[in-house]
C-alpha positions as CSV (number, residue, x, y, z in Angstrom):
1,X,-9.3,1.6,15.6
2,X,-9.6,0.0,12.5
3,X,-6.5,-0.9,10.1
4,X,-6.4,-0.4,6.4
5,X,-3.7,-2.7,5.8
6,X,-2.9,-5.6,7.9
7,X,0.6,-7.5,6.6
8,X,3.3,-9.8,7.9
9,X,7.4,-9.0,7.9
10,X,8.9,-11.6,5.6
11,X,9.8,-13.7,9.2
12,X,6.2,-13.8,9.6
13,X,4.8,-14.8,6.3
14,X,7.8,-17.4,6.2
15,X,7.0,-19.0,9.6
16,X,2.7,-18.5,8.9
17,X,3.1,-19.8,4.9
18,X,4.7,-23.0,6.5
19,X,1.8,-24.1,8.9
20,X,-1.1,-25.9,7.4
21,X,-4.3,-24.4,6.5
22,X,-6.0,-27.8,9.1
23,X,-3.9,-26.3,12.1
24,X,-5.1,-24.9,15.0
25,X,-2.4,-22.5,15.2
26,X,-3.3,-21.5,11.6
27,X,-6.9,-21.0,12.3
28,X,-5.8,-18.9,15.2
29,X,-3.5,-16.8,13.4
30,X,-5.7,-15.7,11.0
31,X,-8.7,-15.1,13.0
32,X,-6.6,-12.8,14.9
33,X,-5.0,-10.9,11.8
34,X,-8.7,-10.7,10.7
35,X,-9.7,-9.3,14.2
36,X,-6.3,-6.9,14.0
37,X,-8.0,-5.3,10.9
38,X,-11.1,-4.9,12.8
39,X,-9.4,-3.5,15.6
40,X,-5.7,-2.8,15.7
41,X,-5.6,-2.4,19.5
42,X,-7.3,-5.7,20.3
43,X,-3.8,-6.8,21.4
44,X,-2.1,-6.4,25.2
45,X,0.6,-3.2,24.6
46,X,3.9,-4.4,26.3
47,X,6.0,-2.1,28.4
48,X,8.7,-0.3,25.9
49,X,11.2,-1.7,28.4
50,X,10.7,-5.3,27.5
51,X,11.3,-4.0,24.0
52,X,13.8,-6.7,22.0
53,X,16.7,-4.5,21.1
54,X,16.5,-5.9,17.3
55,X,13.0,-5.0,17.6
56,X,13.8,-1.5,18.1
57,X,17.0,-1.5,16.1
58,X,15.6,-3.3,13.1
59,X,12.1,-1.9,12.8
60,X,12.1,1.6,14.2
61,X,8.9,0.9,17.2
62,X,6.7,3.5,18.9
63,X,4.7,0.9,19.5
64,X,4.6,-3.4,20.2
65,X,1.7,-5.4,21.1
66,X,1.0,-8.8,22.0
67,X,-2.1,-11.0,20.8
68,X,-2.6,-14.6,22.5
69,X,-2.8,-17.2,20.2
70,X,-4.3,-20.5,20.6
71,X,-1.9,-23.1,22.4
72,X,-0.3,-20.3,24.2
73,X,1.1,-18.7,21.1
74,X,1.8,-15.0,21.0
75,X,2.2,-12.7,17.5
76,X,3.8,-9.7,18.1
77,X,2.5,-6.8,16.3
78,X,3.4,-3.1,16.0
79,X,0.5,-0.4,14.6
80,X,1.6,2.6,12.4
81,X,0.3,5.2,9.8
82,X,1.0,5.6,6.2
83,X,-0.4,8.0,4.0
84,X,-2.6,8.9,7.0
85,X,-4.3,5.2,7.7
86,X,-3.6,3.0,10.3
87,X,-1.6,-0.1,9.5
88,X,-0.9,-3.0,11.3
89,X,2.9,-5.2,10.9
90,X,2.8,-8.7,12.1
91,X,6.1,-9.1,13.3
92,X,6.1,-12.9,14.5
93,X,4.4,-15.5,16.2
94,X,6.3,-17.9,19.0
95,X,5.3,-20.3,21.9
96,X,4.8,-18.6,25.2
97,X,8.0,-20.2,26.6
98,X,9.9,-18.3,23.2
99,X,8.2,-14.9,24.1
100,X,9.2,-15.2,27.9
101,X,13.3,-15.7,26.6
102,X,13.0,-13.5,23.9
103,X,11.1,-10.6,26.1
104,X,13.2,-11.7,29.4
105,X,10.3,-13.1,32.0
């Protein structure tokens, strides 16, 4: 499923806008936001019960997906439509040890 839009929440573009360009985690990020637009589900769908409740609260979900990042980083990601396309809303990006506290492993 290709995404007509691919964009960040302003969390997101603050944490990404601070990385350098050199990093791996940089290079990983957008390689996978480019891949997003080539394929919104090329992420891992997590079960709606692991769903963070500000997740839910602040965004209005059907959806959240993880993508594994380089370093074992994770960007969370939700798809949705607009205007009858498919859009994809990087939510964040964390370590894995962040994403196992924040998603209760």
């Amino acid at each position: 499923m290709r995404a007509a839009e691919v964009r960040g929440t302003t969390q997101f573009a603050s944490k990404f806008s601070s990385l350098r360009r050199e990093d791996v985690l940089w290079r990983s990020i957008d390689a996978c936001l480019v891949e997003l637009k080539g394929n919104a589900l090329a992420g891992v769908k997590i079960p709606r019960s692991l769903w963070p409740k500000e997740y839910v609260r602040n965004l209005g979900l059907t959806n959240l997906y993880k993508y594994n990042l380089a370093g074992a980083h994770r960007l969370i990601y939700t798809i949705y439509t607009e205007a009858d396309k498919v859009k994809v809303l990087a939510i964040d990006f964390m370590s894995h040890k962040e994403y196992e506290k924040l998603f209760g492993y």
